[in-house]
C-alpha positions in Angstrom: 9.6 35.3 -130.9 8.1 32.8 -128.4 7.6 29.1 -129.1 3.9 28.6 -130.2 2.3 26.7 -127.3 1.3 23.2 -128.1 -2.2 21.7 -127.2 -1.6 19.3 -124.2 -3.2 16.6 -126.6 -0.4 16.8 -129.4 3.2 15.5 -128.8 6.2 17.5 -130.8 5.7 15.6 -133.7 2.3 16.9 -134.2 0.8 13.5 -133.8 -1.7 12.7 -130.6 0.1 11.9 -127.4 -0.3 8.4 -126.5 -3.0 8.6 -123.4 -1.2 7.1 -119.9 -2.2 3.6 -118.8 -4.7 4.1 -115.7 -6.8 2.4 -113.6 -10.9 2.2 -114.3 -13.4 3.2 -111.9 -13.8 -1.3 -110.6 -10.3 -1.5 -110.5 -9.4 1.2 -108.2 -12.4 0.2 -106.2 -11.3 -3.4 -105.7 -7.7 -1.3 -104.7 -8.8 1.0 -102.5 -11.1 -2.0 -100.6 -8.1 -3.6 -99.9 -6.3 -0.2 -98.9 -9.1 0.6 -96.3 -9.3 -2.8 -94.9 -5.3 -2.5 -94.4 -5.8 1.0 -93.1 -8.2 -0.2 -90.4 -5.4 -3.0 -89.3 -3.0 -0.5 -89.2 -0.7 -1.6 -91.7 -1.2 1.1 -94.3 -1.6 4.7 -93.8 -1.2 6.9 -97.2 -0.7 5.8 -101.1 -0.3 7.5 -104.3 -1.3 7.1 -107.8 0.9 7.3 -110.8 -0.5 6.9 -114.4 2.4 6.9 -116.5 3.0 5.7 -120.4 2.7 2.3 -119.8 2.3 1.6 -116.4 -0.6 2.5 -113.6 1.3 2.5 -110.1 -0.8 2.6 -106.8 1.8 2.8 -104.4 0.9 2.2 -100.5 2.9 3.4 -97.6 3.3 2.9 -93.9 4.0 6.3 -93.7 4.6 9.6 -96.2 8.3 9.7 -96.1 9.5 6.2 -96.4 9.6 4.0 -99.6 6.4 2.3 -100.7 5.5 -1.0 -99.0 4.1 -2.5 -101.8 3.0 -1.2 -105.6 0.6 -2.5 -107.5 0.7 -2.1 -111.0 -1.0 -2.6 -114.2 0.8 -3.3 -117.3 -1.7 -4.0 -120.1 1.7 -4.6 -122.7 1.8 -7.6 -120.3 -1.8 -8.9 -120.3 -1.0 -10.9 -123.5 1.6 -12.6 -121.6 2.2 -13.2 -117.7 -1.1 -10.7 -117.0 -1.3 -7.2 -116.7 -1.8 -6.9 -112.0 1.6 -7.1 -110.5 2.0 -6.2 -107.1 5.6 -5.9 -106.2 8.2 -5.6 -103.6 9.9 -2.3 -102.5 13.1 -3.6 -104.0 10.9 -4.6 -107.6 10.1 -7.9 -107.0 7.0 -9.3 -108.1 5.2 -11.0 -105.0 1.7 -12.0 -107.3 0.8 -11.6 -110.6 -2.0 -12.5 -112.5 -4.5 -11.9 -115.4 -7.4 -11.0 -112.9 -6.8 -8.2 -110.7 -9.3 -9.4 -107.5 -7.2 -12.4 -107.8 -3.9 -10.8 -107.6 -5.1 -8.6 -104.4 -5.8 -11.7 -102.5 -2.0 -11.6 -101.8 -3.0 -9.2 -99.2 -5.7 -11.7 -97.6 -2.7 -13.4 -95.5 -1.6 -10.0 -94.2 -4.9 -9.7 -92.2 -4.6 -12.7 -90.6 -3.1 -12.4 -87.4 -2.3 -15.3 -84.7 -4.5 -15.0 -81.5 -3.3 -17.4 -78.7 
């Protein structure tokens, strides 16, 4: 006989899954402000979203197949501590991090500026 399927909701122990960490409907729009004014500089040109147990992940990318430029994340485990915003390096660094994610995105103000001679 077949295993009986279990609701999506439910883990294997019968108890509710935990629900994955994700990003609320002004936080991704404070991300994906910054993401279109990168896009229009040409810096950025694709991203992806990840909600996993404990961690949101909007990844951007300069293009599909190479490693994210940057990730930003938010760890709420964290918030309590050092903040829950990170955005981070493509080796894992953390580059900003903060309590407030607007304030954490501004790391992305001095990629926009540009030198005209």
């Amino acid at each position: 006989m077949s295993d009986p399927i279990i609701p999506f909701a439910l883990a294997r122990n019968g108890r509710p899954a935990p629900t994955p960490v994700a990003f609320d409907r002004k936080e991704l729009s404070a991300i994906l402000s910054i993401y279109g004014r990168m896009v229009a500089a040409g810096e950025w040109r694709d991203y992806a979203i990840d909600h996993l147990g404990d961690v949101a992940l909007f990844s951007v990318f300069h293009r599909t197949t190479e490693a994210p430029l940057y990730r930003i994340e938010k760890r709420p485990k964290m918030a309590a501590k050092q903040g829950a915003y990170a955005v981070m390096s493509p080796e894992g660094r953390i580059l900003k991090r903060g309590h407030d994610l607007k304030t954490v995105l501004r790391f992305f103000d001095r990629k926009l500026l540009k030198v005209v001679e």
